[in-house]
N, C-alpha and C positions, 0 to 999 in steps of 0.2 A: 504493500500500500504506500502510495506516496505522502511525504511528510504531510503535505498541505492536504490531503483529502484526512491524514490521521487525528490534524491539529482540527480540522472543521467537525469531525465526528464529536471529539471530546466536548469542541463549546455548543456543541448542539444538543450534548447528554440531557441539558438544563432545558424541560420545552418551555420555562419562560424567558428565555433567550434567542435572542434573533441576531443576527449577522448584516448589518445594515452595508459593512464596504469590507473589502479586502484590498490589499495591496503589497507591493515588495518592492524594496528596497535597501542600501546599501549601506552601513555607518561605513566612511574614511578614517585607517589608519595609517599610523605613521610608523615608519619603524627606527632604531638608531643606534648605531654603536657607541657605545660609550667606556672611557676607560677612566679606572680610579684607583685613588692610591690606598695600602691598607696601613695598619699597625701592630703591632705584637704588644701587649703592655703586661707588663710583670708588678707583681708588688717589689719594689725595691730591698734590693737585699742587704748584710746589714756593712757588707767590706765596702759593699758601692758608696752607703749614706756616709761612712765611716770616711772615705776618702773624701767627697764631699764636703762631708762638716770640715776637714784638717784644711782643704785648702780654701776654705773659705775665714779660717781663722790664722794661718801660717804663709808665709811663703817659702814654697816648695818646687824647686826644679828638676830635683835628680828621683826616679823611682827609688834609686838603693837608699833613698835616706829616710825614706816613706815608709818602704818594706821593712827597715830597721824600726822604724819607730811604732809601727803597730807589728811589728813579730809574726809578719805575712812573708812568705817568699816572694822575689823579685818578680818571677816571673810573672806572677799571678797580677802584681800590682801592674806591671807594665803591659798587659793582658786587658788590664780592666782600664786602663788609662785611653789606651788606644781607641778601646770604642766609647770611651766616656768623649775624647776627642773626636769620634766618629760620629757620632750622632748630637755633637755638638752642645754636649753639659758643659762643657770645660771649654778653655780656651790657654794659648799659651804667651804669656809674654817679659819681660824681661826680666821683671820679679820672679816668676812662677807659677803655676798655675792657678788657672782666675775660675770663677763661676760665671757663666753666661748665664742671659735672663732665663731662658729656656731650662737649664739647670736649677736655678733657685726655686722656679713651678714646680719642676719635678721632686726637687729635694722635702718642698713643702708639705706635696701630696705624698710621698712617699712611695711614689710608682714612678717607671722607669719603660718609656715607650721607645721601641724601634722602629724603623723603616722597613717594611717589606716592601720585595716584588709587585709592581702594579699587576691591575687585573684587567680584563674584557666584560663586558657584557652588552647582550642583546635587550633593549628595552621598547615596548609599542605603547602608542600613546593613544586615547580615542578622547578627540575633542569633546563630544557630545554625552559620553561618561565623566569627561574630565577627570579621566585614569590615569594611571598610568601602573605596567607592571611588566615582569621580566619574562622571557620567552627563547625557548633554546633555539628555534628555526631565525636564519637570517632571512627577512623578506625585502628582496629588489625586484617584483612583481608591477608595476604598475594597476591601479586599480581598474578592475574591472568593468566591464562595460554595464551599463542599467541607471536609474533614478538613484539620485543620491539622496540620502535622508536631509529633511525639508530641513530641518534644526539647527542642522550641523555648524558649530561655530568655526571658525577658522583656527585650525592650530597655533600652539604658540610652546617654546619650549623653556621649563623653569627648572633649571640645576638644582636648585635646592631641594622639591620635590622627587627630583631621580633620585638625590643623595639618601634624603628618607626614606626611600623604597630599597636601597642597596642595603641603608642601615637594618632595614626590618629585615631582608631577605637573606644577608652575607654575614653579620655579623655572629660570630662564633663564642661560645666559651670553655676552655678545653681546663682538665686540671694546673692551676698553676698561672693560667694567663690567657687573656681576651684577644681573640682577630675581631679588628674594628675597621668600618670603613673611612678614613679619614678625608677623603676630598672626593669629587669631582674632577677629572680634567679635562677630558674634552668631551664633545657632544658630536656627533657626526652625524649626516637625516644618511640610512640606507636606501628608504624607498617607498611606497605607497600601497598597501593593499587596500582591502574592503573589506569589512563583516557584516555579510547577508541575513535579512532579519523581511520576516513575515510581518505582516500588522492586519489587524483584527477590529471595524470597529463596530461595538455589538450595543443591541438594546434591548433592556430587564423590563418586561411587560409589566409585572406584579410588583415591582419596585419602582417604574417610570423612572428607569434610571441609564443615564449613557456611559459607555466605560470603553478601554480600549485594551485588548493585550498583544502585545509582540514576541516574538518566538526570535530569541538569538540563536541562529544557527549554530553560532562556535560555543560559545556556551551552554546550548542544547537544553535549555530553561526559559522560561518566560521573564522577559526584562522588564523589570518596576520600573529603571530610570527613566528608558524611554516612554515609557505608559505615561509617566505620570507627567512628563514634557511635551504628548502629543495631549494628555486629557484638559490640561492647562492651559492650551491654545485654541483646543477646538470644542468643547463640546459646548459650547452657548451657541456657534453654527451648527455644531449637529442638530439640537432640540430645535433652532430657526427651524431649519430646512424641512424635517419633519413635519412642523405647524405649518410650513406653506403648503406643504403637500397633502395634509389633510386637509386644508382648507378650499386646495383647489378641487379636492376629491368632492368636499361637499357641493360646490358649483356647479362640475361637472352635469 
């Protein structure tokens, strides 16, 4: 049985329900690459804070004088300096080592974040949901041919709501320490599909009442958004049109 004779059976289950229009049409998507940076955060451990607090109250040049003075091996200190200079807690200059602002945040919080590897992601956007969410298929399809939904606002692209969406969706917490999504970097458009949707608009005898429902194809669910965006717009012309139509019946 085809979708649309399956979807018309169901609203016809109700016999005080009647089917005034049908129609089909296409919500436009957008689709887009995007790549961002992540972060490892650790709770700071206590050699890191330990080195930290010293050179924020000493000046200190040589590790071996560091690793004497807290009863640490060399290696370890010089180990731990390097990425404290890596990731940019520390800085070096002719005194000895300084705290950068970045440093004194971390020291305060008492966590200790790194740089990872950036990532990829595939994300689609539907102006008319004013969505947006992530999706493994890349689409550079151009949209398809048919009526476009009437609604349809013109897209528009907001980094900070991608970033929200990578945070809900990527963000990790493993024992020990957080994968976080830290930025946004680029935005790239791949290309334009379409998500095909059915629309319904029906009249309740025994309630006098107009409603509309649409059948997301990709979603494979009846879509409140749009219902309630097409019932918003139109149904004071649906009840018109009917009264004219009765009224011309009674003429007749």
């Amino acid at each position: 049985m085809k979708l649309v004779d399956k979807l018309r059976m169901e609203l016809a289950s109700n016999q005080d329900v009647r089917i005034v229009n049908e129609l089909s049409w296409q919500v436009p998507l957008v689709s887009y690459e995007v790549s961002y940076s992540r972060i490892k955060r650790f709770k700071m451990d206590i050699l890191m804070k330990m080195l930290l607090l010293t050179f924020q109250e000493a000046d200190i040049r040589r590790p071996a004088a560091l690793a004497e003075m807290l009863l640490v091996e060399e290696l370890f200190i010089r180990d731990l300096i390097d990425k404290m200079l890596h990731t940019q807690l520390i800085r070096l200059d002719p005194k000895g080592y300084r705290l950068t602002e970045k440093g004194y945040g971390q020291l305060e919080k008492g966590i200790f974040e790194e740089a990872m590897d950036d990532e990829n992601a595939i994300v689609f956007f539907s102006a008319a949901h004013n969505r947006y969410w992530l999706t493994e298929e890349v689409q550079d399809k151009k949209q398809a041919d048919g009526p476009v939904y009437r609604y349809a606002p013109e897209p528009s692209t907001d980094k900070s709501r991608i970033q929200e969406l990578l945070a809900q969706e990527k963000d990790t917490a493993e024992e020990g320490y957080q994968v976080l999504v830290a930025d946004v970097l680029t935005v790239e458009e791949l290309g334009h599909d379409a998500m095909p949707c059915i629309e319904f608009q029906l009249y309740d005898r025994k309630q006098d009442l107009f409603y509309a429902r649409v059948w997301n194809t990709q979603s494979g669910m009846w879509d409140e958004v749009l219902q309630k965006q097409i019932e918003k717009q139109e149904l004071v012309a649906w009840r018109e049109a009917m009264a004219s139509q009765e009224s011309s019946a009674e003429h007749a």
